[in-house]
N, C-alpha and C positions, 0 to 999 in steps of 0.2 A: 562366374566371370567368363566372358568367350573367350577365345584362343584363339589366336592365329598361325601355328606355326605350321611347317612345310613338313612333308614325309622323310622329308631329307633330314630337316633337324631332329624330328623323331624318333630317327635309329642313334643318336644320342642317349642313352640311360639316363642320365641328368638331364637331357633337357625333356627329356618324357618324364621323366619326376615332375619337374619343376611342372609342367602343361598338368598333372592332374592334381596338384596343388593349388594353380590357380586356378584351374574351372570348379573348385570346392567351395571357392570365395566369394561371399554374393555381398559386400560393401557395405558390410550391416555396421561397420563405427562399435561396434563392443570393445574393440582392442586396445583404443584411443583411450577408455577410461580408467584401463588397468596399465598403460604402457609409459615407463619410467621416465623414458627421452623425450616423451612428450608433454609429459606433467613439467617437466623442467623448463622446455625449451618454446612448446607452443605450438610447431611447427608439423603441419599435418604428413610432409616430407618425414621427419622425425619420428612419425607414427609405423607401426604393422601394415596399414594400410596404403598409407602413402608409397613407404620401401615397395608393397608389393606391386604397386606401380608401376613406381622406378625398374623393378625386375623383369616384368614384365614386357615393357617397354625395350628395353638394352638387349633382354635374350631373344625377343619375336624379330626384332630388325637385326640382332646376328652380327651388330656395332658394336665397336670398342669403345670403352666404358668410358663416360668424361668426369672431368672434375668434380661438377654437381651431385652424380649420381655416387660416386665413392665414397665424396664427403658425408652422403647420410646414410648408406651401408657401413660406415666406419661406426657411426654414431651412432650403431645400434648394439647392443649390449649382451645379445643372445639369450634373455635373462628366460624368456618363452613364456614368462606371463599371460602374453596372448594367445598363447596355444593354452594356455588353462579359463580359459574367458570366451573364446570365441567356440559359439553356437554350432559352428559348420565342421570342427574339426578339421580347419587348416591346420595340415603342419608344416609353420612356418620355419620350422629348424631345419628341413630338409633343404625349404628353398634357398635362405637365408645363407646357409651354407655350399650350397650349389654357386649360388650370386659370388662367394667369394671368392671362392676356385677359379672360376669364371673373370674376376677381376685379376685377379694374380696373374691370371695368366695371362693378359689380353691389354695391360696398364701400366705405363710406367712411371711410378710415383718419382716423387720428388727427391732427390738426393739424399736429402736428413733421416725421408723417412727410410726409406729403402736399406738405411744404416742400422737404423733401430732396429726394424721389424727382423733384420737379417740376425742382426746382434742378439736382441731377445731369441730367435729360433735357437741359436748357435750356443746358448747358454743357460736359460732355466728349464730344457728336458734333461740336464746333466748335473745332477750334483755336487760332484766333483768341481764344474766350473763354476755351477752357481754360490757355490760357498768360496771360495774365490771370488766373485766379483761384491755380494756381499761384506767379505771383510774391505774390497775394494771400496765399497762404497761407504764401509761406516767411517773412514779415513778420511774420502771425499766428502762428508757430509758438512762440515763448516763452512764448506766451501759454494755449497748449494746456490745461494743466494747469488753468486756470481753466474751462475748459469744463465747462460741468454734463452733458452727453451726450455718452455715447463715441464718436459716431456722428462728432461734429462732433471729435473730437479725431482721429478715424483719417484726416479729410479733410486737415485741418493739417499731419497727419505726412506727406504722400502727397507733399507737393512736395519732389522732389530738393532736394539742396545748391546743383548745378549747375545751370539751369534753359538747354538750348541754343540758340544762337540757331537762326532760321529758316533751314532751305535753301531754296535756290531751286531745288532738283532735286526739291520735290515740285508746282512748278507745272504746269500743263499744256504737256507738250513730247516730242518726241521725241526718244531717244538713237543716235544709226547704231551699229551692231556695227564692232566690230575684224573687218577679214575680209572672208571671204565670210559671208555673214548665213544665219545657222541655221532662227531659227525669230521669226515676231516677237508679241511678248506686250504684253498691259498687268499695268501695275504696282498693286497697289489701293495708295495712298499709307496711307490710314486716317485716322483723325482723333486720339486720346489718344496714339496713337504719334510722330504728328509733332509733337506737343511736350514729348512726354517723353524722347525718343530718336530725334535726326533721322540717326545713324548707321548705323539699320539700313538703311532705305531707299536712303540714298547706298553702303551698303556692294553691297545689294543690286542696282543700277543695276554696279555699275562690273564685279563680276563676272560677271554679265549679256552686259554688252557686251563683255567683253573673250572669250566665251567662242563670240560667234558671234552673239549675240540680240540686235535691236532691240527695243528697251524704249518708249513710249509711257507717258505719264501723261494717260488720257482726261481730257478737259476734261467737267466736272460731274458727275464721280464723287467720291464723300466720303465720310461713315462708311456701315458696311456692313450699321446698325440693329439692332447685335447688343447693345448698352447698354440699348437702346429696349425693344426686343422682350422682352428678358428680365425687363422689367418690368412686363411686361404692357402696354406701352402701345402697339397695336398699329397704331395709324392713323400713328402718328410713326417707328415701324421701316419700314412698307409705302414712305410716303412716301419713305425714306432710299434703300430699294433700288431701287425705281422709276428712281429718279433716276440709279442705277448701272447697272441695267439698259437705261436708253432712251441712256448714256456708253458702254457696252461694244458695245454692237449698234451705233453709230453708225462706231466704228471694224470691227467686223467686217465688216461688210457696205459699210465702204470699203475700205482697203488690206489689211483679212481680219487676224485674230487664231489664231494657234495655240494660246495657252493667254491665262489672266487669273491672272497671279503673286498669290497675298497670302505676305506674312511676318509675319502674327499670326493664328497658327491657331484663335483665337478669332473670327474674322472668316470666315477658311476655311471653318469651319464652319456658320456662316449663310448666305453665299454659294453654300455649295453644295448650300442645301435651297432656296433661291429659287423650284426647282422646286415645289416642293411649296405654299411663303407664298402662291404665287399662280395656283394648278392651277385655281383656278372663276374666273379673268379672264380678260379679254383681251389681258392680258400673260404666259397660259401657256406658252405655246410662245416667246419672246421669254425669260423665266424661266428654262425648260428648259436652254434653249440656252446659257446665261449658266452655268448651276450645272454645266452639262455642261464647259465650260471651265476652271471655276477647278480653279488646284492649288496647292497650298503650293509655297513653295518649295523644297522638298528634292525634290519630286517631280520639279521640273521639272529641277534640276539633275542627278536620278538618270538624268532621259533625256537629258541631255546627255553619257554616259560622260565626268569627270572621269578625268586621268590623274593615275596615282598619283604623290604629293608625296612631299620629302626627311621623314624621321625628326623630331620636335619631343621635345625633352626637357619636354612638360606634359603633367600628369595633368588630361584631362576629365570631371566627371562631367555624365554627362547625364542632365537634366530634362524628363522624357516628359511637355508639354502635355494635360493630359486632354481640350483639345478638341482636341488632336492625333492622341494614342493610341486615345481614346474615340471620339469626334466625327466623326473623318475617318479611321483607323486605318491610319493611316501610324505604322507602329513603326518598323522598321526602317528607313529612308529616312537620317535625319537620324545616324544611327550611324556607318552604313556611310562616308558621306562623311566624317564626322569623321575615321574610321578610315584611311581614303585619305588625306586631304590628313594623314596621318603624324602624328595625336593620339594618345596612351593615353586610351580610352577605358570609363568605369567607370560604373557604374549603384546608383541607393540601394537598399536593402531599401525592399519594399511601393512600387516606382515608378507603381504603377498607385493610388498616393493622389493629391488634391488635394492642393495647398499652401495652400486657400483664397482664391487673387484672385478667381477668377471672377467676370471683368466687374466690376461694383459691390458684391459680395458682401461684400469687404474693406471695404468703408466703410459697408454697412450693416449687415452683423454682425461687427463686428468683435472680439469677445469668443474666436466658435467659430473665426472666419479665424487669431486671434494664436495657435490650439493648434495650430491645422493648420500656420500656417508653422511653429512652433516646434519639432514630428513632423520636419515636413520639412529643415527646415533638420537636426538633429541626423541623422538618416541620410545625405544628403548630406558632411555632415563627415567623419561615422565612415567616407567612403573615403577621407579624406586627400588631395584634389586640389586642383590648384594653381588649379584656375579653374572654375566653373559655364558650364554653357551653354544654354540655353531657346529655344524656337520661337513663345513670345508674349511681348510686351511684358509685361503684367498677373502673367502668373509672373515676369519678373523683376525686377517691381517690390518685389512681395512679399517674395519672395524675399531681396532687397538687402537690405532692413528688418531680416532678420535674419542676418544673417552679413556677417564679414569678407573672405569669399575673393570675388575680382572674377567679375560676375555679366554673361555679353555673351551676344549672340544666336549660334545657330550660323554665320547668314550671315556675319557679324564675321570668328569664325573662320577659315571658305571662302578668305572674300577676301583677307585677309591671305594665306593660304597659298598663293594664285593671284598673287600680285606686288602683292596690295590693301596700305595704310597698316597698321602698327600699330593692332589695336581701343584707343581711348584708354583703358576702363579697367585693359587689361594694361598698359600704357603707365606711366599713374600707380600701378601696383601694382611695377615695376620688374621685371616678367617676359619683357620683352620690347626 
């Protein structure tokens, strides 16, 4: 794709990003067939292609952003399907994400929203507030219906039944391994996860150490500013990771880190471009180093050859995270082990769809998110398994929403099948 822009815009970082992203682009339409907003909605605006456009367009003329153009930046999902489909190796996360920065700062959205988007920043990177607005919201939820904006209704629905209490295994501590000690990691705890789901982390910790691995929870590491970021709101992400980056280096370069565990590959995935949020700082190399570490955790468990487990009479189907499969493309990883620790494991038609959580996606569009889980939940089914399993929090929340069949994280799985507890939703599902 040619380019236009001036030498002037050039000495921009981001807009020199963005210029050799889109001169990679040659308008070949592959993205359109794999791209979720598009399958839904029709609209070639709604496409990879289209946005890149739209991007295109808004940064070469150096114009403040209109209605139009927000409206289908908004509606796009980050889910990077298209970066796993297209031919040319556009990376459209880099743009996509430049485009939003760019919008935040240059757009004055409408009141309502400007409330939300401020609301949601100001409360699920915190814990502490976000389990607070949750119990807030399981009180408000009768009341749903009365809401005049879907937005504020998808927020209501969002609090579990169950709301769990606090571990004290996401404080800052260290864990000794069972053994002789393998390998030693930090754990990223997260932020919406430990209050929506304090299970994975404790699940993730006990197989951990039982496997060989001292585990560590860095004292001032928090959210991973992937909420933040994807909203364009870029000083409040930078600060988030900073703060994870100056937590991980402080143990590295004391008792030394082998890997930095996350179990929400949505975080994974931001963590592990850190390199790049901050290549024209003085925290690049510091950055590097930190994204050069992290791994999901399937990864890390792959490199610890698991021995293979007795036989399980459950049918798994697995739920490939797009910022999993996409974002960080670990496909295979999370199967395999499945497979090992003796699951039946089954995969939906079109796994390489969103289900629509992405990040805050579900509660700010929640109209095109309720088709996508609806898509997804109905393939999922049509294999008839006795249980779902996911690699992000935010899919299985979604996910839950719609369907009966009990919805646990891989790690869950793992650990039970390593000598870990019953995952509680097999448990209360009476499968186990």
């Amino acid at each position: 794709m040619q380019t236009l822009f001036t030498d002037a815009q050039l000495r921009d970082p981001g807009t020199a990003r963005a210029n050799e992203i889109l001169r990679a682009c040659v308008h070949c339409g592959f993205c359109t067939a794999t791209c979720p907003t598009y399958q839904v909605l029709g609209d070639e605006l709604d496409s990879p292609r289209g946005r890149i456009y739209l991007i295109k367009e808004m940064l070469e003329t150096g114009r403040d952003p209109d209605a139009r153009t927000v409206k289908h930046i908004d509606r796009c999902l980050s889910c990077l399907s298209c970066m796993t489909t297209c031919p040319s190796g556009v990376h459209y996360m880099h743009l996509v994400d430049h485009a939003r920065a760019y919008i935040d700062q240059r757009y004055k959205r409408p009141l309502m929203d400007r409330i939300l988007r401020a609301t949601l920043a100001r409360i699920l990177p915190y814990p502490g507030r976000f389990r607070l607005a949750l119990l807030a919201a399981k009180i408000g939820r009768p009341f749903a219906r009365l809401m005049p904006d879907a937005r504020l209704r998808a927020m209501l629905q969002m609090a579990p039944k169950v709301i769990p209490p606090v571990s004290r295994n996401d404080d800052p501590q260290s864990f000794a391994p069972q053994g002789t000690r393998r390998l030693r990691v930090a754990l990223m705890t997260g932020c919406a996860q430990r209050a929506l789901d304090t299970n994975i982390n404790d699940a993730t910790i006990r197989l951990l150490t039982r496997m060989g691995v001292e585990v560590v929870v860095a004292k001032g590491a928090g959210c991973c500013g992937a909420l933040t970021h994807h909203m364009g709101r870029e000083a409040e992400a930078h600060r988030s990771a900073a703060a994870n980056i100056a937590a991980w280096m402080a143990e590295a370069e004391g008792a030394g880190l082998d890997a930095i565990v996350i179990n929400t590959s949505g975080c994974g995935t931001t963590v592990k471009d850190y390199g790049h949020m901050f290549r024209t700082t003085e925290l690049a190399a510091d950055a590097a180093r930190v994204a050069g570490m992290a791994k999901d955790i399937s990864e890390v468990l792959a490199m610890l050859n698991l021995p293979p487990s007795d036989p399980k009479e459950l049918r798994v189907a697995y739920h490939a995270a797009c910022s999993l499969q996409h974002g960080q493309k670990v496909k295979s990883a999370p199967k395999d082990l499945l497979a090992l620790a003796g699951f039946s494991v089954v995969e939906p038609a079109n796994s390489h769809l969103c289900c629509g959580s992405a990040g805050t996606y579900n509660l700010m569009q929640p109209e095109i998110a309720g088709e996508l889980r609806r898509r997804k939940v109905e393939t999922l089914e049509a294999r008839s398994p006795d249980l779902i399993a996911a690699g992000n929090i935010g899919c299985m929340m979604q996910i839950r929403g719609g369907t009966d069949v009990p919805v646990v994280h891989t790690v869950e799985l793992l650990d039970w099948a390593y000598g870990g507890p019953v995952p509680p939703a097999l448990a209360s599902a009476g499968l186990a």
